[in-house]
TORLUM-351588 format. One record per residue (C-alpha): residue in one letter; x, y, z. Coordinates in nm, 3 decimals. Example, Ala and Ser with C-alpha at 12.3 -4.5 7.8 and 13.67 -1.06 7.14 Angstrom:
<nodes>
+-------+---------+---------+---------+
! dovex !       x !       y !       z !
+-------+---------+---------+---------+
!     a !   1.230 !  -0.450 !   0.780 !
!     s !   1.367 !  -0.106 !   0.714 !
+-------+---------+---------+---------+
</nodes>
This chain:
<nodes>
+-------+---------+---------+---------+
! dovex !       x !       y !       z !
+-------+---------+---------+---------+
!     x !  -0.568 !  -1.865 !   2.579 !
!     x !  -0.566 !  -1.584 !   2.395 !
!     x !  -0.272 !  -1.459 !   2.149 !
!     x !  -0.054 !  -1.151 !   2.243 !
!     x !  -0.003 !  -0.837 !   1.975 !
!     x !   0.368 !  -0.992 !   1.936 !
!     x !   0.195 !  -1.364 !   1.803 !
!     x !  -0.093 !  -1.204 !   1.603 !
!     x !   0.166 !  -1.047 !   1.426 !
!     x !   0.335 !  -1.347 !   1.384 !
!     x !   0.058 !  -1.539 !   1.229 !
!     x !  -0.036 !  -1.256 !   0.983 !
!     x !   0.340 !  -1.223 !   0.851 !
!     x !   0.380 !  -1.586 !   0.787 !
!     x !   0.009 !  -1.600 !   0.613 !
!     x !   0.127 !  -1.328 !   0.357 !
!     x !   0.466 !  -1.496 !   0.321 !
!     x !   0.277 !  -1.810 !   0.203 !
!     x !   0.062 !  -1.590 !  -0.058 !
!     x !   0.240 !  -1.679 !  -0.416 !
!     x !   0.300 !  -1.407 !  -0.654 !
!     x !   0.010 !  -1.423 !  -0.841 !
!     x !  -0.224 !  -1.426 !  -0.551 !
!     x !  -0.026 !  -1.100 !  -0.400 !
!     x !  -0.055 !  -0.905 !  -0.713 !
!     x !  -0.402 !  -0.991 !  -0.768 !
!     x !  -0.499 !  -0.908 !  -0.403 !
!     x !  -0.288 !  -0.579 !  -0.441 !
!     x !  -0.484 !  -0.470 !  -0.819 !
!     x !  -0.815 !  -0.514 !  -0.605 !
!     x !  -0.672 !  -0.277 !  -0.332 !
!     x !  -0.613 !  -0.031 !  -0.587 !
!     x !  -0.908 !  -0.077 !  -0.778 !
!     x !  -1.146 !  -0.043 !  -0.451 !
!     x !  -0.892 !   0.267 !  -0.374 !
!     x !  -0.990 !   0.466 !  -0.664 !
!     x !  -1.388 !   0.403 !  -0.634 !
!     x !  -1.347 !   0.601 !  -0.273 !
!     x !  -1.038 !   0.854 !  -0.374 !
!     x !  -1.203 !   1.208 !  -0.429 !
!     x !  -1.008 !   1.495 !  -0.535 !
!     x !  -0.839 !   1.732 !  -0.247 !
!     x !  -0.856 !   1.379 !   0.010 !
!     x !  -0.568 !   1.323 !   0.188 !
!     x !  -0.423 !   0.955 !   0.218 !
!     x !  -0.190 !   0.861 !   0.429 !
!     x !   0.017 !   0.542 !   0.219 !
!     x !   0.320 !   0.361 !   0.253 !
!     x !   0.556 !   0.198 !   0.001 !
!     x !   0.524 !  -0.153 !   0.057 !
!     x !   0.772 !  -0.351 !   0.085 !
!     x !   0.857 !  -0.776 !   0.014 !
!     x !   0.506 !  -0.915 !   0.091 !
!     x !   0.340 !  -0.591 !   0.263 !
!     x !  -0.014 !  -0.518 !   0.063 !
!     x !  -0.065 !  -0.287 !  -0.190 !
!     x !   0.162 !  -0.164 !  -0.479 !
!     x !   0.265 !   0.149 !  -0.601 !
!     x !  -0.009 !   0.153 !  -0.851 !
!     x !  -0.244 !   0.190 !  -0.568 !
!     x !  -0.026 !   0.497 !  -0.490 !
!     x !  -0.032 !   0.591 !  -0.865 !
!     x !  -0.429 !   0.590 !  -0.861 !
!     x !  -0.459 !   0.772 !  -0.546 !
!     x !  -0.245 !   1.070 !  -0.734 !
!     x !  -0.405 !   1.033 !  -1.064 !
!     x !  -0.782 !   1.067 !  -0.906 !
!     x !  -0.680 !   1.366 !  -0.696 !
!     x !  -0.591 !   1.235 !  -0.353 !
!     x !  -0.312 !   1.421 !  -0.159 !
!     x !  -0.142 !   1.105 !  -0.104 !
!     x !   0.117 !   1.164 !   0.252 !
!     x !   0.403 !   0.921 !   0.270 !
!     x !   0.637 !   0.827 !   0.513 !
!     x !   1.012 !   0.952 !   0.478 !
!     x !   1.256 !   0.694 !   0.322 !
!     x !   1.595 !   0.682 !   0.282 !
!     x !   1.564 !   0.618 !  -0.065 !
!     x !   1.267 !   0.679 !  -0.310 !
!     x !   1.166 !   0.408 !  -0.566 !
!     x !   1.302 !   0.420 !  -0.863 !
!     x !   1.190 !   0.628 !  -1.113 !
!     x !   0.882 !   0.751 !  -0.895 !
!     x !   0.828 !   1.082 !  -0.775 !
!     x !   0.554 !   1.140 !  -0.532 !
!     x !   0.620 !   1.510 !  -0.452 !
!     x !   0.426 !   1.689 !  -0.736 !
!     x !   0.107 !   1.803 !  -0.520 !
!     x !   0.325 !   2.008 !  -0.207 !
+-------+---------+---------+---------+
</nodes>
């Protein structure tokens, strides 16, 4: 039988749920370090702040910016703290 969209889902929620957080920060520095090897300057990236156990971090969003990517993120109703993605528009 093969899974629907809604139980794929599912299983891939619970899998990162059971990532501790040593294993999710690790996972998310390699994100951001494979990131950066294929940003180029003037690239747009569409991102995402992630949120509870979501992949990636903001330092991936942080090395996007700092190698030159146009990094596009969805509106929020609130910004994280102390971060300011605007600078490049």
């Amino acid at each position: 039988m093969q899974a629907t969209k809604s139980q794929l889902r599912s299983r891939i929620l619970a899998a990162r749920r059971r990532l501790d957080a040593a294993e999710r920060e690790r996972e998310a520095r390699d994100l951001a370090r494979h990131a950066a090897a294929l940003a180029r300057p003037g690239e747009t990236v569409c991102g995402y702040v992630p949120v509870g156990s979501e992949p990636g971090s903001l330092a991936l969003i942080d090395v996007l910016v700092d190698r030159g990517a146009v990094v596009l993120l969805p509106v929020a109703r609130r910004e994280p703290p102390g971060r300011d993605f605007r600078g490049g528009l």
